[in-house]
Backbone as ProteinMPNN parsed JSONL, in Angstrom:
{"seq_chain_A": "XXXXXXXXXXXXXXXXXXXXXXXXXXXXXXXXXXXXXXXXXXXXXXXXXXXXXXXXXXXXXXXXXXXXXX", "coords_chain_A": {"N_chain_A": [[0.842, -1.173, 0.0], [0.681, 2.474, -0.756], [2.128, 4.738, 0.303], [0.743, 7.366, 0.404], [-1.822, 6.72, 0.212], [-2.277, 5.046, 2.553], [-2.084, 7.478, 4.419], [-4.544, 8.358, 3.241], [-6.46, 7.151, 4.335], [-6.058, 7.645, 7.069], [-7.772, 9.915, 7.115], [-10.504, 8.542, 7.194], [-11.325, 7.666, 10.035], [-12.039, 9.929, 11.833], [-13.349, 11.318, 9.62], [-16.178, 9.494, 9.666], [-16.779, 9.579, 12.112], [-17.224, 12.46, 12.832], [-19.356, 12.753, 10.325], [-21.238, 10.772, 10.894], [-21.498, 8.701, 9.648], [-20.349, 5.255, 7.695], [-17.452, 5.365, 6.016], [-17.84, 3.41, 3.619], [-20.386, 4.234, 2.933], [-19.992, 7.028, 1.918], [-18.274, 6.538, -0.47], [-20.488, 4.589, -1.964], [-22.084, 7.079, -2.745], [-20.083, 8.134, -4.678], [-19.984, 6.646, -6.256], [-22.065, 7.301, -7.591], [-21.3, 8.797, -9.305], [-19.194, 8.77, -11.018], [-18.462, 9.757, -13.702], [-17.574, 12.22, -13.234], [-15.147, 14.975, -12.76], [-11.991, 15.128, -10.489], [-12.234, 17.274, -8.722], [-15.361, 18.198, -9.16], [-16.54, 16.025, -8.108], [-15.744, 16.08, -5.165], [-17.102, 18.828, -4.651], [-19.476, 17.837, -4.683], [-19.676, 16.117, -2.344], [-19.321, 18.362, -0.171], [-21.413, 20.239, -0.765], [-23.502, 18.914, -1.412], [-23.673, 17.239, 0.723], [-22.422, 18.104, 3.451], [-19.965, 17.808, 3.792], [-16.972, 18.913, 4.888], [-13.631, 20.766, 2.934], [-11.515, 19.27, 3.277], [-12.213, 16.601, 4.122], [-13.929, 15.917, 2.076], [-12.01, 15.944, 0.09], [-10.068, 14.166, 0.585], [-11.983, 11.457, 0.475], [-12.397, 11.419, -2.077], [-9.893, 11.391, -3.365], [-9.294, 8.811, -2.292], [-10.68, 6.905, -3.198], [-11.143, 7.325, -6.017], [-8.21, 6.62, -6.629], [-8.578, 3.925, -6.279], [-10.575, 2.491, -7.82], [-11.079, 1.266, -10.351], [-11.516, 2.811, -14.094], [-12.855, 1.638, -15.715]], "CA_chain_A": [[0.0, 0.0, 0.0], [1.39, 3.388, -0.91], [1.868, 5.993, 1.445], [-0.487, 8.089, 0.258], [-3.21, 6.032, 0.766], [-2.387, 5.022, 4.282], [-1.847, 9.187, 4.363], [-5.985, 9.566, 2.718], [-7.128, 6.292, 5.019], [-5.76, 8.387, 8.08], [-8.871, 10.623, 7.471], [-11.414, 7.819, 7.603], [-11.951, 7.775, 11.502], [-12.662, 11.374, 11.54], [-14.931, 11.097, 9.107], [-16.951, 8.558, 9.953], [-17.273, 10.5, 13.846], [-17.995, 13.704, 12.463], [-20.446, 12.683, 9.5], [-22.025, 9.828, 11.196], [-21.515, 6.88, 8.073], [-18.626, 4.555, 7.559], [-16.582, 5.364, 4.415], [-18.063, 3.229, 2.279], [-21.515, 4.97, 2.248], [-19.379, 7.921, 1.06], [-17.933, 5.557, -1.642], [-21.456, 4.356, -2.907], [-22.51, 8.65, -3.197], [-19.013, 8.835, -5.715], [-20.223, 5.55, -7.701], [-22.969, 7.36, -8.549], [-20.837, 10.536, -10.21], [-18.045, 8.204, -11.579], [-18.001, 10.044, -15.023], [-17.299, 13.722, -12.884], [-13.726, 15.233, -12.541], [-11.945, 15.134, -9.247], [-12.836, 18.406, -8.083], [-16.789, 17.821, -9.386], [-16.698, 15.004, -6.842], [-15.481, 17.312, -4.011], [-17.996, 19.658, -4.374], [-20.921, 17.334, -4.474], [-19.792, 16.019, -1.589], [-19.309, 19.517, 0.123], [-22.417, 20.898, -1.498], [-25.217, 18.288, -1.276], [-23.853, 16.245, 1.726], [-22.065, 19.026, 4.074], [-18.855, 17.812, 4.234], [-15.357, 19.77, 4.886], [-13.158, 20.364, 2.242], [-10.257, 17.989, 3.373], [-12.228, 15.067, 4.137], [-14.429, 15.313, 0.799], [-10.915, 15.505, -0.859], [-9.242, 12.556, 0.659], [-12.545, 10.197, 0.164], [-12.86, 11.669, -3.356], [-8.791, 10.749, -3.97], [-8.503, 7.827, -2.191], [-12.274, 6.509, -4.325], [-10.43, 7.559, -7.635], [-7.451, 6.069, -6.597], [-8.862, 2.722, -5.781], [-11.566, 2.198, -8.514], [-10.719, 1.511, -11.612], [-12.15, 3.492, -14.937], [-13.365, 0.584, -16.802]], "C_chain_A": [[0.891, 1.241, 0.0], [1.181, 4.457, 0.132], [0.889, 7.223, 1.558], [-1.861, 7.503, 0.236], [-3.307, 5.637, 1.911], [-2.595, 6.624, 4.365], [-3.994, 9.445, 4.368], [-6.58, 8.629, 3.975], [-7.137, 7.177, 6.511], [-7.388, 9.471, 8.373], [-10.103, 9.785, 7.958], [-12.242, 7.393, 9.247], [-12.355, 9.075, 11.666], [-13.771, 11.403, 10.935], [-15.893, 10.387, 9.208], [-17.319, 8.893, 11.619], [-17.867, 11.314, 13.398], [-19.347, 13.646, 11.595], [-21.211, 11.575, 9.92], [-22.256, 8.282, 10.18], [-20.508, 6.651, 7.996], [-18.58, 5.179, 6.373], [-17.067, 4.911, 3.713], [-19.728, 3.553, 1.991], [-21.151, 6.331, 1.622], [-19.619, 7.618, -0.303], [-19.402, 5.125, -2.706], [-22.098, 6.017, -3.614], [-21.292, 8.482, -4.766], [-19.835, 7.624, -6.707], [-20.895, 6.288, -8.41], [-22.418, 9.062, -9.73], [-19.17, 10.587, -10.673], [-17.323, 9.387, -12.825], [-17.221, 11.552, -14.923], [-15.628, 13.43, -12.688], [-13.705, 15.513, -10.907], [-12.416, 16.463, -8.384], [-14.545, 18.524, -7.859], [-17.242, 17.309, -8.173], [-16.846, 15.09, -5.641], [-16.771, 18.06, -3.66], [-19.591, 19.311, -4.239], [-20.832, 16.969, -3.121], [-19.721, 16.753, 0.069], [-20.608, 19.915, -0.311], [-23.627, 20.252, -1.087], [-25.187, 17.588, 0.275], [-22.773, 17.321, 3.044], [-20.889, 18.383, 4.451], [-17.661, 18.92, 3.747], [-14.293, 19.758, 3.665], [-12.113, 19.049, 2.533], [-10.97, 16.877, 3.664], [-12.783, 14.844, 2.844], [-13.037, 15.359, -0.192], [-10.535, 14.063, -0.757], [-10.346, 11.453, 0.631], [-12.414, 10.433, -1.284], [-10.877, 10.638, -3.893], [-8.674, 9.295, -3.634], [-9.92, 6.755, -3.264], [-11.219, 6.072, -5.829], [-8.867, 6.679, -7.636], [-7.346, 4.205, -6.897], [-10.114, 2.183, -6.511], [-11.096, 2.241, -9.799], [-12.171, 2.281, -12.689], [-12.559, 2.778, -15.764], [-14.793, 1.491, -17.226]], "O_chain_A": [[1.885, 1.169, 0.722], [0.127, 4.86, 0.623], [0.441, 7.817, 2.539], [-2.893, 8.175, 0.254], [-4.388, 5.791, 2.48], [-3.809, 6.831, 4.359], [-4.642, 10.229, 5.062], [-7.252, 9.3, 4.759], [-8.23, 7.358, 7.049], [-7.929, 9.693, 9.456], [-10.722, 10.155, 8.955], [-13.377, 6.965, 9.454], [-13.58, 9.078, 11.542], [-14.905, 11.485, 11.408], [-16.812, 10.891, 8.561], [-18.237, 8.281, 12.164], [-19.094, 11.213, 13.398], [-20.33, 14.297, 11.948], [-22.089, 11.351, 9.087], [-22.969, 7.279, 10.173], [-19.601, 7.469, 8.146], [-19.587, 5.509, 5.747], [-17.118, 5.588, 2.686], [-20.266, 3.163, 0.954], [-21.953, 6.803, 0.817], [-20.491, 8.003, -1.082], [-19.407, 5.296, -3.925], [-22.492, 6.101, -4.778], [-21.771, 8.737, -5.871], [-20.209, 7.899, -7.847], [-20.738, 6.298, -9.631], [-22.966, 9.884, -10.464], [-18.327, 11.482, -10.738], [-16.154, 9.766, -12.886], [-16.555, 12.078, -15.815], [-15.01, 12.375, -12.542], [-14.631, 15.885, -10.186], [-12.999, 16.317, -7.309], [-15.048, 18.834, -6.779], [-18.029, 17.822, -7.377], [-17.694, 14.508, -4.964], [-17.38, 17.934, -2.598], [-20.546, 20.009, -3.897], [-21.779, 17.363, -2.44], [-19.927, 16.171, 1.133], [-21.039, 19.533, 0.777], [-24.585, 20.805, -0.547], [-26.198, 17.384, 0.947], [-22.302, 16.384, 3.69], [-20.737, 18.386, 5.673], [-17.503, 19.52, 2.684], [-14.022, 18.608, 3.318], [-12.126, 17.996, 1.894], [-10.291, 15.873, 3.449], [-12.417, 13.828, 2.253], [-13.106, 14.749, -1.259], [-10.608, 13.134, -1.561], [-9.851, 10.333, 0.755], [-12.288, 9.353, -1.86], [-10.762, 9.597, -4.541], [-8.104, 8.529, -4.41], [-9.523, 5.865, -4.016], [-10.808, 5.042, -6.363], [-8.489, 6.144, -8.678], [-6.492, 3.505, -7.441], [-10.781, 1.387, -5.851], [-10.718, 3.301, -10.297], [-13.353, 2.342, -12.348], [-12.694, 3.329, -16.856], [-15.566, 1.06, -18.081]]}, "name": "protein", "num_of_chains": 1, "seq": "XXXXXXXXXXXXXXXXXXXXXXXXXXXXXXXXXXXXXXXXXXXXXXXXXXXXXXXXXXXXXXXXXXXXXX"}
């Protein structure tokens, strides 16, 4: 595992206190807005679902990271 993903995983307890849902109900919100650019992603999840920028970054990177584009 690359350090930057232990690095985005690091946010995952945080978030999952503060917003009340594990990580991967995040994860099913991005499935549904696969085809958006990383920033897009961010802001939906900032925008519609009230999260902080730094945690909707690091679910949005570590998502994109860890999903392939098939």
């Amino acid at each position: 595992m690359s350090e930057k993903i232990k690095a985005l995983q690091s946010y995952f307890p945080s978030i999952e206190q503060k917003y009340g849902k594990p990580v991967k109900d995040w994860f099913r919100v991005l499935d549904g807005h696969k085809e958006l650019a990383h920033m897009e992603m961010v802001a939906i999840l900032k925008d519609r679902h009230g999260l902080g920028h730094g945690h909707a970054n690091a679910l949005v990177a570590y998502y994109r990271a860890n999903t392939s584009s098939d």
